[in-house]
N, C-alpha and C positions, 0 to 999 in steps of 0.2 A: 802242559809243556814241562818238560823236567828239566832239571838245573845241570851245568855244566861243571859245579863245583867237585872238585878231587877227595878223595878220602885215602888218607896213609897211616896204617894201624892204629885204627879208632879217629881219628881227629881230619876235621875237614879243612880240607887248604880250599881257601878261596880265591877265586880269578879278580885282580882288582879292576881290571875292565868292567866287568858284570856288576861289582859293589859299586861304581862308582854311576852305571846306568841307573842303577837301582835307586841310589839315593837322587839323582837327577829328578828320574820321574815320581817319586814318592814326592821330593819337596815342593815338584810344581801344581801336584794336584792339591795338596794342601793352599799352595800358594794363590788356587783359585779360587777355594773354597773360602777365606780369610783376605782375600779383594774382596767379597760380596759382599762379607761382614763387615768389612771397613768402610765400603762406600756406604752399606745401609746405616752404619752409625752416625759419616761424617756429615751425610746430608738428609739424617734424620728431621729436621725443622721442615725444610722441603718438602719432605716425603706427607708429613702432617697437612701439611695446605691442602695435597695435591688429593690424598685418599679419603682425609678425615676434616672438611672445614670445620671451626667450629672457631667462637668469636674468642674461646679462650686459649693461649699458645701451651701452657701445660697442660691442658687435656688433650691438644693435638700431640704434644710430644708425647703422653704418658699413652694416646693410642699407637702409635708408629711404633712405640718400645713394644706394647705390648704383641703387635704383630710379630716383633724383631724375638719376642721370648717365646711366642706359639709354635715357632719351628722347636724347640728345645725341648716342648713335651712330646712330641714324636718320637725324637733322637733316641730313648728307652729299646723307642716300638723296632727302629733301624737296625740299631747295635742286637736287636732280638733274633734279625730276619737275618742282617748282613755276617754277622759274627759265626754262629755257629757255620753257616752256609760258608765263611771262607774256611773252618777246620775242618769241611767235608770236600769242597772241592778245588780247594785253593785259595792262596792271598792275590793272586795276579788277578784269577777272572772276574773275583768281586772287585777289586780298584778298577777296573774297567766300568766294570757297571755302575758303583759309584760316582766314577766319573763322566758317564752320560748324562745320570740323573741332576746332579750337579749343575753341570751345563746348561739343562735344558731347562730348570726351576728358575737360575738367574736369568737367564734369555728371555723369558718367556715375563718378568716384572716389569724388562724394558718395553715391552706390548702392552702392558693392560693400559686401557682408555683411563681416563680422571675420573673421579667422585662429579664434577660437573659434567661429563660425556653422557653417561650412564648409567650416574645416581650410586644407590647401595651396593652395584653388582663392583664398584670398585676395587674396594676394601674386601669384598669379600672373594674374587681372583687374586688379592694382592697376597691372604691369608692361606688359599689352596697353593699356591708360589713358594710359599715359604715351607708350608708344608711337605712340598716333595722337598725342598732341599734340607728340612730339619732330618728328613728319614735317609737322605742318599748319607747326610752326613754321619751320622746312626756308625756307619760303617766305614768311613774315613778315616779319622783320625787313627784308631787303635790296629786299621788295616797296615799305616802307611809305619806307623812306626814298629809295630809286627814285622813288617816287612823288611827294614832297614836294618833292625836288632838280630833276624835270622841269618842277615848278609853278613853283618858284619865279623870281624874278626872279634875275638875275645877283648882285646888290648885295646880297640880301638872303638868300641863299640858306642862310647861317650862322644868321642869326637865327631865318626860320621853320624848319629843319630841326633847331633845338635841341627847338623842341616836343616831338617824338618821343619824346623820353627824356625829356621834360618826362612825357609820358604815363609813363612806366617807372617814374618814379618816386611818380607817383601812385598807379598801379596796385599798388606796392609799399608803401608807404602806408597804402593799402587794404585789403590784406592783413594785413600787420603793426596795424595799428588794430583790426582784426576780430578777430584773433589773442586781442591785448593785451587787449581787451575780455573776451572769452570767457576768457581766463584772471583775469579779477580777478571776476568777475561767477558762474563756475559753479565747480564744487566739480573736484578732479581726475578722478574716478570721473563723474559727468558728460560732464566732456568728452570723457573716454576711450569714453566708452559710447555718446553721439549728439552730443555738442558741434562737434565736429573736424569733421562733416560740414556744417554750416550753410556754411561759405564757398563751398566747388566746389559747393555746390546754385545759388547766387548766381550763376554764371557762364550759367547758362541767357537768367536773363533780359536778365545784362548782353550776350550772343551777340546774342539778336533784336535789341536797337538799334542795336547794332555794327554788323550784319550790312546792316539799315534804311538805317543813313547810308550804309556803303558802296555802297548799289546805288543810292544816289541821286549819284554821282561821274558825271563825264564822264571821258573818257581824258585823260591826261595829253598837251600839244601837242606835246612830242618823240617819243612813239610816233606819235602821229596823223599828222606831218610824216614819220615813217620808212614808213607803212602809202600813202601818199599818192603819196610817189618810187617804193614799189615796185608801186604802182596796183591792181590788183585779185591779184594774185598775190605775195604776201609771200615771199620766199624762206625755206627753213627752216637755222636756222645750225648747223651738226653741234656737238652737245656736245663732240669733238673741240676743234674750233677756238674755242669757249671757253676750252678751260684751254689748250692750246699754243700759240693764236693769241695768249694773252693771257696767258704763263706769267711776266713781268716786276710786271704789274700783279698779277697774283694773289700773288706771291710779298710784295707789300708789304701787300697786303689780310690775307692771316695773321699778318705782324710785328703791325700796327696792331691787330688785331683780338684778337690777345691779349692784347696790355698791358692792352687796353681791358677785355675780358673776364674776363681773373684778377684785376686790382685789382677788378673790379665783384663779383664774385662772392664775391670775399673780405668785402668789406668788406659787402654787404647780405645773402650769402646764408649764408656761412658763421658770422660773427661773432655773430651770435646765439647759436648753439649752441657757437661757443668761448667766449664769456664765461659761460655755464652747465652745460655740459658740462665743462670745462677748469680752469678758474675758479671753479667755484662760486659766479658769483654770481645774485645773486636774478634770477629770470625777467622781470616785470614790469617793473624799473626797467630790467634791458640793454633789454630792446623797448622802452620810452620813450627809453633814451639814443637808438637805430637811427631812431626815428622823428623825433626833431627832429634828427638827421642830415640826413635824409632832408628835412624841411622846410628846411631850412639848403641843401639844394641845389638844392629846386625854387626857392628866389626865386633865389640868384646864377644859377640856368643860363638863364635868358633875356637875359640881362648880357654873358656871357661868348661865348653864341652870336652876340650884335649886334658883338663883338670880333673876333671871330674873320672877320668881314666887312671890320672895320677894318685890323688888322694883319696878318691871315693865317690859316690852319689852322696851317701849320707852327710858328709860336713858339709857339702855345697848345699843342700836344699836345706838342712839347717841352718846355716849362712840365713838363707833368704827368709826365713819365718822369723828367727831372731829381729831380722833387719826389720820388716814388717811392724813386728809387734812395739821396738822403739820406736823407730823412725815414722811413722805413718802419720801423727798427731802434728811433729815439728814439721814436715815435709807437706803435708795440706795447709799449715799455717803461712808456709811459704808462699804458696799459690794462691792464696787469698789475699796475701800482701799485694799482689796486684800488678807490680812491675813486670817489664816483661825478664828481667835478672830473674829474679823472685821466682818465677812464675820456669822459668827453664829450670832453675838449680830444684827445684821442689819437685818437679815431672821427672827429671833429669837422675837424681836420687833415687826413684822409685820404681824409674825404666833400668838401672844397674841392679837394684834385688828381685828384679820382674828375673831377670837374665839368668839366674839361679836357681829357677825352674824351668826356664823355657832350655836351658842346656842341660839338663840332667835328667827331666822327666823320661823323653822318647827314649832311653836307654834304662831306665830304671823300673819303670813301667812293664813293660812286655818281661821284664825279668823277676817279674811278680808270679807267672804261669807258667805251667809246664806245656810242653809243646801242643799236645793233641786239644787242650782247650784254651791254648793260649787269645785265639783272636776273638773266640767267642766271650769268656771269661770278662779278658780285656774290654771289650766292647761294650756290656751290660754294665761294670763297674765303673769306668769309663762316663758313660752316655747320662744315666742314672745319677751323681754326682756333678755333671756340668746343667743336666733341666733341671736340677731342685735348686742348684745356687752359683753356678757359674752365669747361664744364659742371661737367670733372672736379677742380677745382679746391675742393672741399671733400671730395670722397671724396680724393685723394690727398694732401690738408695732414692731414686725419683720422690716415691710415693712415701719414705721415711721423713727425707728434707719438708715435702708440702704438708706432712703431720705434724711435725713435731716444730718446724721454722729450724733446727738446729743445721746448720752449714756444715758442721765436721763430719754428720754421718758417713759419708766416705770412709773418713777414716779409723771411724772406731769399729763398722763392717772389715775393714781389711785385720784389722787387728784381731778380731772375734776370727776372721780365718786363719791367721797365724798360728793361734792357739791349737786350733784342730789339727791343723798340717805341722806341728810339730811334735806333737805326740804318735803322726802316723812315722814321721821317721825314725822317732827313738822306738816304736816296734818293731820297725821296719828291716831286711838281714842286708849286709851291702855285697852287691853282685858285679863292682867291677874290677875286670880281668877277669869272671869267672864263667862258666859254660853257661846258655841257657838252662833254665831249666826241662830235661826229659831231652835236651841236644848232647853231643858231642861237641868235644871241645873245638875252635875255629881258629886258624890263623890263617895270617896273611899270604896268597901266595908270589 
């Protein structure tokens, strides 16, 4: 499908009807992908009963994560297949198929029989589930914000590409509300029994509309300007020369991508289950603190994205590593204090420098590549940085606390990412207001 976007001596005016479809369905297929992760984190205790008995509650938790992290070593293998395959035949038709696969992985968890139904074949459908969704996901991410970054206008590229995680965080939201609900509303024996599966049944129908808007997208104008120069014969770019061609860039897409990652994961995916697991404290109220977190970030992160067009990518993701590497020691002390004050202002602080990169990455990111191997690029560097220490980042804080008895690990982990993720942006060049890279320049039309 080719793009309806205008070209006027060199520089492409954009339709904002078309950007603004575009950011819609980018942010809702995100938005599905990150409900699945939310609900699999918030009613991770559940999920242990149901797949993995065992008379001890942290080896059930430490299995459930560890299912929750084996999608994550796929994700390599996805951003392998999905990536280059969207710089040969486009970003639309892989978010399509990504968003099938998507779908039909979460769907398909709300099926599987119990570990008492069927025995060992539980846990072990529960692990092929995740598996197609660690690999559709492979190609998600770096598709949807590829996608957003190509749309958008030069000027504006920070704001609409905040959406995205705009989506992530609704999707999470979503989850975590569904959760919450289900846990105030049904008995524990309930939800262990049919409760737990109402959410991934929900993904079915959230897929078909996801999937709807997507095939109702045009291509994005910097592939259709790449597919155009190379006329009917696209040349194919050797997976190769992705990662060597591009081993400078990629090297700072893993820094960035971790900071990004381990604060994200800690803070919505793990934290739940440390302040209940860890902590002991009541279920209900930490998923109420997590969700007006979580609301606290969806209004600043449209804010912050429109900033980061202003001043830069760089001082904002700076921002957020600084804030990390102090604040993370005083801010988990907080939440150990136990109150539920304590216990907000401490999440609450940590959800405001989360915001830092979840507004600034989707536009900074894809501005790392040049066009003809921007998705593929992105994808590898990307996927490869969130399974070594993003995904795994609540199984290994888990398995740190029940080594060592120390409580803080949390936060001396978020700190250790600070560090990395700020040296990738002080190498990092700042690209906002500026052309993609191997694009023409975009404005608004």
């Amino acid at each position: 499908m080719k793009s309806r976007a205008a070209k006027t001596h060199g520089t492409t005016v954009t339709d904002p009807a078309l950007v603004k479809r575009a950011v819609k369905a980018a942010a809702l297929g995100n938005a599905m992908e990150w409900f699945d992760f939310g609900v699999y984190s918030y009613i991770a205790v559940t999920l242990g009963k149901v797949f993995f008995p065992s008379g001890n509650p942290t080896a059930q938790l430490l299995s459930t994560f560890g299912a929750f992290a084996a999608a994550f070593l796929v994700r390599p293998l996805g951003g392998m297949v999905f990536g280059p395959l969207g710089d040969r035949v486009g970003r639309q038709k892989v978010l399509a198929l990504t968003m099938i696969m998507m779908a039909a992985g979460t769907f398909a968890i709300g099926l599987i029989p119990s570990y008492a139904t069927i025995g060992v074949g539980a846990p072990i459908l529960l692990l092929v589930a995740r598996l197609v969704q660690g690999f559709s996901t492979g190609g998600e991410y770096a598709g949807a914000s590829t996608f957003i970054a190509e749309y958008a206008p030069d000027k504006r590229r920070g704001f609409l590409g905040s959406w995205l995680e705009f989506g992530t965080l609704a999707g999470y939201i979503g989850g975590a509300g569904l959760v919450t609900l289900m846990t105030a509303l049904l008995s524990a024996d309930d939800l262990t029994s049919w409760g737990w599966r109402i959410p991934f049944l929900i993904a079915g129908p959230m897929g078909i509309i996801g999937l709807y808007l997507r095939l109702r997208l045009e291509e994005t104008p910097a592939f259709a300007a790449e597919v155009e120069k190379a006329e009917t014969n696209r040349p194919k770019v050797p997976l190769r020369e992705m990662i060597t061609g591009q081993w400078r860039a990629l090297l700072l897409c893993v820094g960035l991508v971790l900071v990004f990652n381990v604060t994200d994961y800690m803070l919505l995916s793990y934290m739940p289950s440390y302040l209940t697991g860890q902590l002991h404290y009541d279920e209900t109220h930490g998923l109420l603190v997590v969700l007006g977190v979580m609301a606290l970030m969806m209004i600043v992160q449209p804010f912050v994205g429109a900033l980061t067009d202003r001043v830069g990518r760089r001082p904002v993701i700076a921002t957020g590593c600084a804030g990390f590497l102090l604040l993370s020691v005083p801010a988990l002390l907080l939440i150990r204090e136990g109150s539920l004050l304590a216990v907000a202002l401490g999440m609450g602080a940590l959800g405001l420098l989360l915001v830092c990169f979840t507004a600034a990455m989707p536009s900074a990111l894809p501005a790392l590549f040049p066009t003809k191997v921007r998705y593929g690029s992105l994808s590898i560097g990307f996927n490869v940085s969130v399974s070594l220490f993003g995904g795994t980042t609540p199984l290994v804080v888990t398995a740190l606390i029940g080594a060592t008895g120390n409580m803080m690990m949390p936060a001396y982990y978020m700190m250790a990412a600070a560090v990395i993720g700020g040296f990738a942006v002080w190498r990092m060049a700042e690209s906002a207001g500026r052309p993609l890279p191997g694009s023409a320049p975009s404005v608004a039309g």
